[in-house]
N, C-alpha and C positions, 0 to 999 in steps of 0.2 A: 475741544471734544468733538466738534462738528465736521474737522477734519481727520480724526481717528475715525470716526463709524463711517463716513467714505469711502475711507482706504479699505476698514475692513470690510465693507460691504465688495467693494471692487475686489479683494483677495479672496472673496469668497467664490464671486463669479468667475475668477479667474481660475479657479481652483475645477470649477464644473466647464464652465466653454471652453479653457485652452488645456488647463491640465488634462484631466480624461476625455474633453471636448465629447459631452454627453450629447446623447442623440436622445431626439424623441419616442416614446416607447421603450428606452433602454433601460436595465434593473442598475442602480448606483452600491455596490458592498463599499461602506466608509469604517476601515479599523484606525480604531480612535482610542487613546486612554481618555478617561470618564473625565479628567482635569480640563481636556478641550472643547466640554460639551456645547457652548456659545458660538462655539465657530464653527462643530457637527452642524446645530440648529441653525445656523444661518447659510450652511452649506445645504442643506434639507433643504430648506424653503427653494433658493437658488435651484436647485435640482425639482421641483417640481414643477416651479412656476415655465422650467424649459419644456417641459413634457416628460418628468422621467415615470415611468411605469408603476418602479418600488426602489425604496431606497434603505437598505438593509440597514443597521449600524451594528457592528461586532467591537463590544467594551474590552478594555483593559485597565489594569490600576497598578500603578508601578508598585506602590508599597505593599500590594497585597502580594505581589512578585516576588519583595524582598522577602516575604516575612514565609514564602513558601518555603526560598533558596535555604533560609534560616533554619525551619522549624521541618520540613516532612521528610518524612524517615529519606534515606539516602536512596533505597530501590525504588521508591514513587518518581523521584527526580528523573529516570528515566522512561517515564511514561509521559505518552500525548497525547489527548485524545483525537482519534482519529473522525471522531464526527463532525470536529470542528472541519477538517480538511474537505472531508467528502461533501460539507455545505459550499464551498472556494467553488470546488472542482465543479458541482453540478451548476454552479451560477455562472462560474467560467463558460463550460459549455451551452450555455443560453444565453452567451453573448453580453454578459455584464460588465461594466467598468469597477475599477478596483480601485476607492484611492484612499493612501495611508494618512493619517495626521501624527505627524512625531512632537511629541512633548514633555523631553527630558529632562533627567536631572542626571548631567553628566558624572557625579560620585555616588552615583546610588547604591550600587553595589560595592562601595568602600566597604572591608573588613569583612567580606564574607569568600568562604573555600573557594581558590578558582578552580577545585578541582570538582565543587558542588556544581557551580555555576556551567562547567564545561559539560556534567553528565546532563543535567538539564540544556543545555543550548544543542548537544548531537542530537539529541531524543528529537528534539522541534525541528531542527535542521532535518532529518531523515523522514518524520511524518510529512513535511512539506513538500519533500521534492517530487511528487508529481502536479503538485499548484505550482509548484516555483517555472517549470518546462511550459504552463500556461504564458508566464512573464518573458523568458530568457528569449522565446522565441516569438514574442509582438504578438502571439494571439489573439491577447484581450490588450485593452486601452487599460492605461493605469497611471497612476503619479504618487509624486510624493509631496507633502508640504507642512509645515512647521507651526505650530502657537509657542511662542513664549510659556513659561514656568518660572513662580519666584527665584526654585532651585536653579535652574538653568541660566537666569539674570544675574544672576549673585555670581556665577562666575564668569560672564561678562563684562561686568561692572563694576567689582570691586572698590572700585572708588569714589561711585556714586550715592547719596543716600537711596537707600533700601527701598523710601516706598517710590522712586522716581526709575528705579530701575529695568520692572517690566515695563515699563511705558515705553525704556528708552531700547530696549532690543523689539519691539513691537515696530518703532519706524525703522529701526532697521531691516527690520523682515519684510517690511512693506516698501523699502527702499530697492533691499535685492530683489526682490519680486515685479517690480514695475507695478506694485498694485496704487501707487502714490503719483500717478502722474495721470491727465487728462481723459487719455483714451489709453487704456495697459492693454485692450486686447490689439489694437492696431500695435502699438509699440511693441508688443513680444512678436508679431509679423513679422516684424522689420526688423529684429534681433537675431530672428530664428533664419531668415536669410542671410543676414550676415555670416552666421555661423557655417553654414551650410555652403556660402562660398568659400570658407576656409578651408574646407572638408573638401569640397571639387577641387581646389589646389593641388593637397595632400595625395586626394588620390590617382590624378592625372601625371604624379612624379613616380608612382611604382616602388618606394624605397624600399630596399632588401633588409637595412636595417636603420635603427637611431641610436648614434651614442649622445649620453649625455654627462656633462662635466660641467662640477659648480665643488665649492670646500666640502669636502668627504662622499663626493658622489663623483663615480668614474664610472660610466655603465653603457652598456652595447646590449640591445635586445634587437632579435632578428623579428624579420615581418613574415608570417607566410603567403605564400604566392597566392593572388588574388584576395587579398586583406580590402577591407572598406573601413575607410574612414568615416566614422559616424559625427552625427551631431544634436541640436537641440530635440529636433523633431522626429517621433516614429511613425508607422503605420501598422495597424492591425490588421489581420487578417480582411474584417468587414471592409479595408480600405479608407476607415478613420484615422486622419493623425491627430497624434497627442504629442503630450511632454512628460517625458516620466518625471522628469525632476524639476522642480520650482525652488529656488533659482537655476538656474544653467548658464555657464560661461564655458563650459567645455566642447571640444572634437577630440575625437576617441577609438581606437580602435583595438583588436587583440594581438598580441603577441605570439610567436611559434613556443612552446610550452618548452622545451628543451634548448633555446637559443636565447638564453639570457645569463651577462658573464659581466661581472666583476662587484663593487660596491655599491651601496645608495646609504643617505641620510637622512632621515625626515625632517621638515621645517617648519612643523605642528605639531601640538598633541593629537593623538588619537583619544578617541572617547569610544570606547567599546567596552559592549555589556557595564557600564553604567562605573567602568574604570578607567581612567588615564591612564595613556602611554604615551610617555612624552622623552624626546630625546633619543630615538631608537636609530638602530641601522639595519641592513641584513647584506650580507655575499651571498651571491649568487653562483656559483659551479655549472654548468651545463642546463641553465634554468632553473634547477633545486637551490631553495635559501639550505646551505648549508654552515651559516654561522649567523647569530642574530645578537644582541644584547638594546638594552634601556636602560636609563638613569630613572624611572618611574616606571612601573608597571611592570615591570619583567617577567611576572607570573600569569598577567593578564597576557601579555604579548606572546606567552609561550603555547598559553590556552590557544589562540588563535593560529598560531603556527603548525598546532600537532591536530589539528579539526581534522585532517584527515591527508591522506599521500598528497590530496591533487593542492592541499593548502599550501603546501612548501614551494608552488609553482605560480605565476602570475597569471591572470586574466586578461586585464585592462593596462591599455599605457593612456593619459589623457593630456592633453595641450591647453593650459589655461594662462594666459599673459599677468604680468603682475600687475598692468596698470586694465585693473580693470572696477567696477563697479563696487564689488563684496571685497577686493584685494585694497582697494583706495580708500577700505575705513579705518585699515589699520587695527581693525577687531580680529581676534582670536575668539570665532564662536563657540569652540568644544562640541560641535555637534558637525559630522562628516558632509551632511547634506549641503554647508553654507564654506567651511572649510576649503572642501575639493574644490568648491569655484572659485577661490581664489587664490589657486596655484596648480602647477603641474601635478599628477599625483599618478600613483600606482595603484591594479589592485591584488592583493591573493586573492586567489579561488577560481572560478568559474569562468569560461569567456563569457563571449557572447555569438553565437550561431551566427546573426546579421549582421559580424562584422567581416563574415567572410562568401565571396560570390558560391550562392549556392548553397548556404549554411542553412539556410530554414529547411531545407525540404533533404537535409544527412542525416544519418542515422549517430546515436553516439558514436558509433565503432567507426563511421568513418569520419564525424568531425575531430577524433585523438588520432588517425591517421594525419590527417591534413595537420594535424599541429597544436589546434586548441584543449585548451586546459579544462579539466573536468574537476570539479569540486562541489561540497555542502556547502560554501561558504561565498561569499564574496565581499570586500572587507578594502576602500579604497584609503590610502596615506597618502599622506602629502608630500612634496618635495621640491617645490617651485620656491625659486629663490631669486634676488635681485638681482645676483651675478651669476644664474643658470644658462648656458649655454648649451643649445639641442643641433647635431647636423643630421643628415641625411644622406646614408649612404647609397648609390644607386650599383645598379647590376655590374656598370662599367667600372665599377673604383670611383667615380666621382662624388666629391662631397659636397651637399648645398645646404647651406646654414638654413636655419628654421628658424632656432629664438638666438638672440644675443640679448645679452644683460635683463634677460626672464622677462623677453617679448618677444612679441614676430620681428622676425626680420625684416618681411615686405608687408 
């Protein structure tokens, strides 16, 4: 026990100095469902005892969620309220850090309309996107990090007794996170450059494109000109860096929106809007997914397909090695946050402005010139496999291997 309240004391602080790496004086907004509230409170404390200013907390309750999707008339579901937004937006603009606590229950939404569930997730999607343009482009500091949930352990665990099961994704969460070893804030330093030298590789090779080939994926996505490869760490505006994501094993970059051609396979379930999609594929045609199918979720995955034009297109391509940290427990988390790091992964929707030179300070109209992909959505799968094989096409024709057998090659 003495070594649980440790770690979770250390994930907590990890959560305020490296995740959003709060400053003194700084307002902390924590959107949290009400089941995390132990980790809120001990992220509070953390956050004050640094110097934070004020530390908001915005609740959520999944079940209360479900039983909206369920029970309110069907024209409500397209409503949002827009006061919640305009509170993001004006804390944004006073220079606040943002950070989420996800804490699901990957079949939450088993058995309810996905066509319910889709009127209600545009409505949110559409009232956000002027907070979302806060995130997309490093403005504010922000992250994201994870509590366990009985619901969420049980499908982890299956074969655990029940009550040993949140205990046992708790060290793992503390395992992907570095928050279980000595000193985690020096150790995610030393991570975060690791990664970051991967990234300067990447991007000192110029690639025009990457194909990749592994059983049911055969695929070529072009890069547009002056593309950056990203990695663990951001910077905000103020010149703070943070980590948006806790774990992180990935380098990332966006793809030309219209130069993506042939098939892909995923090598995980997806867990979106609180439904599995497991077993899926999608063709690609000139960048548009124009064929998709699932052996689970088909309806969920269709939902996410038709979110909107810019959904049918990708954002993100991400480079994650199999032998890695979160890939070496041989867990299938059901949750995208711990999933993506342990394997290669793609996303619909949205790019990202800073992964291309000059992208923060373009207007929309001219980052859908340049290439990148404009969406409500952004929504990463997986697809990193043992036998995935990545090359790197350069301007001249020459090809230079990247992963063999789903690692780096160098």
């Amino acid at each position: 026990m003495g070594d649980f309240h440790d770690s979770f004391e250390k994930y907590a602080m990890l959560a305020v100095e490296v995740g959003v790496n709060l400053q003194s004086g700084q307002t902390l907004c924590i959107i949290s469902p009400v089941i995390a509230v132990e980790f809120v409170r001990k992220v509070t404390e953390h956050a004050y005892r640094i110097g934070a200013n004020y530390v908001h907390v915005e609740w959520s309750d999944e079940q209360i969620t479900r039983t909206r999707l369920e029970l309110a008339p069907q024209e409500a579901l397209a409503e949002f309220p827009l006061w919640r937004i305009t509170g993001r937006i004006e804390m944004a603009k006073e220079g606040a850090a943002f950070l989420w606590i996800v804490a699901e229950d990957p079949n939450l939404l088993q058995g309810i309309d996905s066509q319910r569930i889709a009127i209600s997730d545009n409505a949110q999607q559409h009232a956000l996107q002027p907070f979302r343009e806060f995130l997309q482009q490093n403005k504010v500091a922000w992250s994201i990090v994870a509590v366990p949930t009985q619901a969420w352990a049980d499908t982890v665990y299956p074969n655990l007794e029940a009550g040993s099961r949140i205990s046992a994704l708790w060290e793992a969460i503390f395992m992907a996170t570095r928050a279980n070893v000595m000193q985690p804030v020096i150790t995610w330093r030393e991570h975060a450059q690791m990664l970051q030298a991967k990234a300067k590789w990447l991007n000192a090779q110029r690639f025009k494109s990457l194909h990749f080939r592994s059983p049911g994926t055969d695929l070529t996505i072009g890069l547009p000109d002056g593309h950056i490869w990203a990695s663990a760490g951001a910077v905000n505006e103020a010149g703070t860096e943070f980590i948006p994501n806790m774990p992180t094993e990935e380098v990332f970059t966006s793809p030309i929106r219209t130069s993506v051609n042939g098939i892909v396979s995923s090598s995980k379930p997806l867990s979106y809007h609180g439904k599995l999609i497991d077993k899926f594929s999608f063709t690609f045609v000139d960048g548009r997914i124009t064929e998709y199918q699932a052996e689970q979720g088909y309806e969920a995955l269709k939902q996410l397909v038709e979110t909107d034009e810019g959904s049918h297109y990708l954002g993100e391509l991400a480079l994650v090695p199999m032998d890695s940290p979160i890939s070496n427990t041989n867990l299938i988390f059901n949750n995208t946050l711990f999933d993506e790091n342990a394997a290669c992964h793609l996303a619909i929707g949205f790019a990202f402005p800073f992964c291309l030179e000059g992208g923060l300070s373009m207007s929309q109209d001219q980052l859908r010139e340049q290439g990148l992909n404009e969406s409500l959505t952004h929504v990463d799968f997986m697809i990193g496999r043992a036998n995935l094989d990545i090359d790197g096409l350069l301007p001249d024709g020459k090809k230079v291997p990247i992963f063999k057998n789903g690692n780096w090659f160098k």
